[in-house]
C-alpha positions in Angstrom: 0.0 0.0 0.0 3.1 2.4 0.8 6.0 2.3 -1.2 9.0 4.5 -0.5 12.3 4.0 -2.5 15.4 6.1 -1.7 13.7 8.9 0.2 16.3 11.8 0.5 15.3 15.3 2.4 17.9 17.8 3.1 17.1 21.1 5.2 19.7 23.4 4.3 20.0 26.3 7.3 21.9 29.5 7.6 25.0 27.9 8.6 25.1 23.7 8.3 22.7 21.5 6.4 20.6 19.0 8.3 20.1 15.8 6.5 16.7 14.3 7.8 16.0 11.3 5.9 19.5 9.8 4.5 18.2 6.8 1.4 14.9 5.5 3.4 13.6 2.8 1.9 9.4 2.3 3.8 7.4 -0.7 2.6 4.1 -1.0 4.5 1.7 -3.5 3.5 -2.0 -3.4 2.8 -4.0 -3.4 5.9 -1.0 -3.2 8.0 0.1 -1.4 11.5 3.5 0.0 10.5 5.0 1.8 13.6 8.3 3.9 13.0 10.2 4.7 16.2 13.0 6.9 17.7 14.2 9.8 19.4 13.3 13.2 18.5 15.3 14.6 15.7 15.5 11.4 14.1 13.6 11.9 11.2 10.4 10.2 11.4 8.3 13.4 11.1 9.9 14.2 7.8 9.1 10.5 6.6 5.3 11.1 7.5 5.0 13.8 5.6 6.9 12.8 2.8 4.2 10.4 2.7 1.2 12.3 1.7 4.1 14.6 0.3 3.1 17.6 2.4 7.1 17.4 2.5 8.4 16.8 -1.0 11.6 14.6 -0.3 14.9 15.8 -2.8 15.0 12.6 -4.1 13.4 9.1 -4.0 9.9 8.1 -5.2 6.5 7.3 -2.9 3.8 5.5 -4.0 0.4 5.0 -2.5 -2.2 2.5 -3.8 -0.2 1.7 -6.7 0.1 6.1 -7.8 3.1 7.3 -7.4 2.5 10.7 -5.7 6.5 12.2 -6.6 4.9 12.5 -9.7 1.7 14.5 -9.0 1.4 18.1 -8.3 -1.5 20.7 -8.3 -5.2 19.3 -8.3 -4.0 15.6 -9.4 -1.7 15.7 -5.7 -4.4 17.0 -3.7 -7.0 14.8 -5.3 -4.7 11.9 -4.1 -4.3 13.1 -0.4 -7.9 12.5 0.1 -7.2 8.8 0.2 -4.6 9.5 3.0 -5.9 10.9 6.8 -3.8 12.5 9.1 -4.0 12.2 12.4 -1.8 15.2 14.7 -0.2 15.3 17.8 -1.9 17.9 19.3 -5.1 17.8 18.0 -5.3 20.4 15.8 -9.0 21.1 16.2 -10.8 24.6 15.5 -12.2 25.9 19.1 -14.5 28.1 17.3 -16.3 25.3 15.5 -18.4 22.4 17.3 -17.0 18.7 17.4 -19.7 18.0 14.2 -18.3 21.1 12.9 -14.4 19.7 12.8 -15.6 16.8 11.6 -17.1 18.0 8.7 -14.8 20.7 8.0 -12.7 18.4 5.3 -15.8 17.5 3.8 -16.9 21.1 3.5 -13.5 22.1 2.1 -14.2 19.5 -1.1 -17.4 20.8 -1.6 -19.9 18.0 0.1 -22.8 18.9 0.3 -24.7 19.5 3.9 -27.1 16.8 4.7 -24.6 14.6 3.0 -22.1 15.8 5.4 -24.5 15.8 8.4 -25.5 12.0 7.6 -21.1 11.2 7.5 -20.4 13.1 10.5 -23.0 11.5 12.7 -21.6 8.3 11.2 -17.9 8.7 12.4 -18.8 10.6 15.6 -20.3 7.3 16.4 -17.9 5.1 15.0 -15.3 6.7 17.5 -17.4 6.5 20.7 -18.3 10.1 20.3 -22.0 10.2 19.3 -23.5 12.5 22.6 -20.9 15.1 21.5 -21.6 16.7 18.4 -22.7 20.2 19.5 -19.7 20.3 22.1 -16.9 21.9 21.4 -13.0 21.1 21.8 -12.5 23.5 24.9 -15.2 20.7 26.7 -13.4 17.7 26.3 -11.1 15.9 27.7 -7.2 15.1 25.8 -8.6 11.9 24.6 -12.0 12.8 23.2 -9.8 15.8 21.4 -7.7 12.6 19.8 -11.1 10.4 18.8 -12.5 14.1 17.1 -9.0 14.0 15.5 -9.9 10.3 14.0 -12.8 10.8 12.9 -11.8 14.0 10.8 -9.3 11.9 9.4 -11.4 9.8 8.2 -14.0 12.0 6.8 -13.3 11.8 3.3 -13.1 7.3 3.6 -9.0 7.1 2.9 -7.5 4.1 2.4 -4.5 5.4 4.7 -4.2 6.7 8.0 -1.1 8.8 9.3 -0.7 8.9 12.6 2.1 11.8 14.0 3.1 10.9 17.8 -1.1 10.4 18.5 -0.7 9.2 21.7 2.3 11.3 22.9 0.3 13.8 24.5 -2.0 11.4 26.3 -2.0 9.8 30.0 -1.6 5.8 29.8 -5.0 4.5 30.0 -5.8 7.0 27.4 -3.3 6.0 25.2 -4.8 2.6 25.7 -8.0 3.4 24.5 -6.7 5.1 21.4 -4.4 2.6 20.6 -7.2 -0.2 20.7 -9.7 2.5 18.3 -6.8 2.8 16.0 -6.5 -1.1 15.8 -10.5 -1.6 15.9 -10.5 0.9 12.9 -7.5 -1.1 10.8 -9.7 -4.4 11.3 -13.3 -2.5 10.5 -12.6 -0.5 7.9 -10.0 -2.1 5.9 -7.3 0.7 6.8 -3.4 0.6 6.1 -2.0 2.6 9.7 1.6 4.0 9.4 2.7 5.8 12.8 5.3 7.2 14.4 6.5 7.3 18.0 9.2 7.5 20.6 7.2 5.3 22.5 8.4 0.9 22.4 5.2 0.8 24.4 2.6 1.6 21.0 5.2 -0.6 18.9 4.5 -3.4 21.5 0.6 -3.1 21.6 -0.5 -1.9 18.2 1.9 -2.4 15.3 2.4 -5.6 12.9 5.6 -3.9 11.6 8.6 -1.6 12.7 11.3 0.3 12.2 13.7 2.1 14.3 14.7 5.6 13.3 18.3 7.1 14.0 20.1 10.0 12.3 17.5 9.7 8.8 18.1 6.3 8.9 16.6 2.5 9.4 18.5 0.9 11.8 16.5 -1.7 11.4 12.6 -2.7 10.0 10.1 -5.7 9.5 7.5 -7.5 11.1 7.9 -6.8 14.9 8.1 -10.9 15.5 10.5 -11.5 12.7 12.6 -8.7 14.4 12.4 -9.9 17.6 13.7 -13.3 16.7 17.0 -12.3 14.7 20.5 -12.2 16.4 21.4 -8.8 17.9 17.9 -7.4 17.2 17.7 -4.0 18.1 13.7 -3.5 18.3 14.3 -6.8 21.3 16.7 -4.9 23.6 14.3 -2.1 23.5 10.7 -3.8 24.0 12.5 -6.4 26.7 15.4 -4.2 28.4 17.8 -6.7 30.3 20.2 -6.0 33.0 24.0 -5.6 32.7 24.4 -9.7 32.0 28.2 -10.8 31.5 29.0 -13.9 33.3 30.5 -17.1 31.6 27.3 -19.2 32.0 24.7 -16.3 31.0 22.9 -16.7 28.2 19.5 -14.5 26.7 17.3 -16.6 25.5 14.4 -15.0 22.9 10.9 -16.1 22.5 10.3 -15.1 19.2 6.6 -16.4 19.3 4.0 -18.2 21.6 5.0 -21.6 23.7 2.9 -24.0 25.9 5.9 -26.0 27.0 7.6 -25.3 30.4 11.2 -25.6 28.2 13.0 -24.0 31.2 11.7 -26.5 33.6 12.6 -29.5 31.0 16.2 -28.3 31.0 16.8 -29.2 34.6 15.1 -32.4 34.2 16.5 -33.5 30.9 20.4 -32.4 31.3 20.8 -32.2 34.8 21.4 -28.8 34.5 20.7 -25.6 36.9 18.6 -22.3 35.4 18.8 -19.4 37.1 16.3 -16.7 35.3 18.3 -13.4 36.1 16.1 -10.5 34.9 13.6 -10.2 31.8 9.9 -10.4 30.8 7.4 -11.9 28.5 4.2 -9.4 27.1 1.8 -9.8 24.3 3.4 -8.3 21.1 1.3 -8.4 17.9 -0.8 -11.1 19.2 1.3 -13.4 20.7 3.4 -14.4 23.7 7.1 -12.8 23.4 9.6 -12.3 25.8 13.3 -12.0 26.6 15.4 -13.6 29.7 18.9 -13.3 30.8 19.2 -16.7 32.4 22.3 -18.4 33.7 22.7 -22.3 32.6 25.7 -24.4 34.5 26.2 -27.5 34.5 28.4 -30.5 32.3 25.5 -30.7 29.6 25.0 -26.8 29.3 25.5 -27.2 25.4 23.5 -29.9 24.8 20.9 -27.7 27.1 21.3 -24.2 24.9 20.9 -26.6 21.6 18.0 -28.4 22.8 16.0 -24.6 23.4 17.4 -23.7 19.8 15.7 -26.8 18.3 12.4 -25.5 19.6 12.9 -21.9 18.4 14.1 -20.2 21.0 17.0 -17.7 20.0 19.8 -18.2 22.2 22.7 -15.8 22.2 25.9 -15.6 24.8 25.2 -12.1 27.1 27.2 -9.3 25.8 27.8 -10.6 22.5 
């Protein structure tokens, strides 16, 4: 659904140049969660809007539904951005107009006629959980009503895409939870393709089928979250399951790159006569399943056989500090 090849964007100041997005390559499948994550000044804003081209990159091509939008300008280009919504950080709402009135301000803009745009606005006020609100206004709700009005206006005008810039950033955590689990309801309702960015492992953890991590107008690294999570040295692991300082001889981390019903750390004791100490780590629900990272210490004269027989039923196994 989004195709990015070779996205350049320098921003060329009074004194240095600043290269935000340095040959990024962003593939995002039909239907997909895509979540892009790093620090600030990393470059992921610049690759949202290079998107729906509201930043025009200095080189590279993006395509959207199969149209390449590098080569649109003028009506054509804004005729395309209807297909993509944008959702903002901070809201962006008009306090002067009513929640019904935000809503519908897109569709007034292309010319929608009003009891056309009365019948969609009632239609996506409800479909975000904000029905009994159409004749407030934004100053009357609270941070996460402001983000569902946000949404819905996005979705006004039925896009195939939805852009999400830091959404949840601004938002306490059980309201992030909520606006997560609309933003996922949504992808599985309507069919939508959901690229978003973040500084936050916690909304690549809950919401997203795919990832990247974002450094210096770079990919690090990028796929489907539990491909990532079970290669060697995966960065998008140490930062979902954050270990301890682990570096003694018989310490291993051991990766569950997907969901298991055998006790496999219990059968190691029994099997090879070997002891497990589990040092530090977790296992959470990443896109859909059971994942998890352990430091665990394995001693004992059948250690190798041990760490082989945990790599024969998928478990990633890697020496600690390697």
């Amino acid at each position: 659904m989004i195709d990015a090849v070779g996205l350049h964007k320098v921003y060329r100041l009074k004194k240095h140049r600043v290269t935000a997005l340095n040959g990024v390559d962003l593939h995002v499948e039909s239907g997909e969660i895509f979540g892009v994550v790093g620090q600030s000044g990393a470059g992921k804003s610049t690759l949202l809007r290079s998107v729906n081209l509201l930043e025009r990159p200095d080189a590279g091509t993006v395509t959207v539904g199969g149209e390449e939008l590098t080569s649109l300008s003028g009506a054509r280009l804004r005729t395309a951005r209807r297909g993509i919504g944008m959702v903002h950080q901070h809201f962006a709402l008009l306090s002067s107009r009513t929640v019904a009135g935000n809503v519908g301000f897109p569709l007034e803009v292309a010319g929608v006629g009003r009891a056309e745009r009365r019948t969609r606005v009632g239609e996506l006020l409800e479909l975000v959980g904000l029905g009994d609100k159409a004749r407030a206004y934004p100053s009357q709700l609270s941070g996460g009503q402001k983000q569902r009005v946000g949404i819905a206006r996005a979705l006004a005008s039925r896009p195939r895409v939805l852009l999400s810039d830091e959404a949840t950033s601004a938002l306490d955590p059980a309201t992030t939870e909520s606006i997560l689990g609309l933003l996922r309801s949504l992808r599985d309702e309507l069919g939508l393709t959901i690229l978003l960015i973040t500084h936050e492992m916690d909304v690549i953890k809950k919401i997203c089928d795919s990832a990247a991590i974002m450094e210096d107008g770079e990919f690090r690294e990028a796929g489907r979250v539990l491909d990532l999570i079970g290669t060697p040295g995966s960065l998008l692991a140490r930062s979902l399951f954050p270990l301890p300082d682990l570096a003694g001889p018989d310490t291993v981390v051991v990766t569950y790159p997907r969901s298991f019903d055998e006790p496999l750390m219990s059968e190691l004791t029994r099997r090879f006569d070997v002891d497990v100490n589990i040092l530090g780590g977790g296992v959470e629900r990443v896109a859909g399943q059971s994942v998890g990272r352990l430091g665990v210490d394995v001693r004992g004269a059948r250690r190798a056989e041990a760490l082989t027989y945990l790599s024969e039923h998928g478990l990633l196994v890697e020496e600690a500090g390697k």
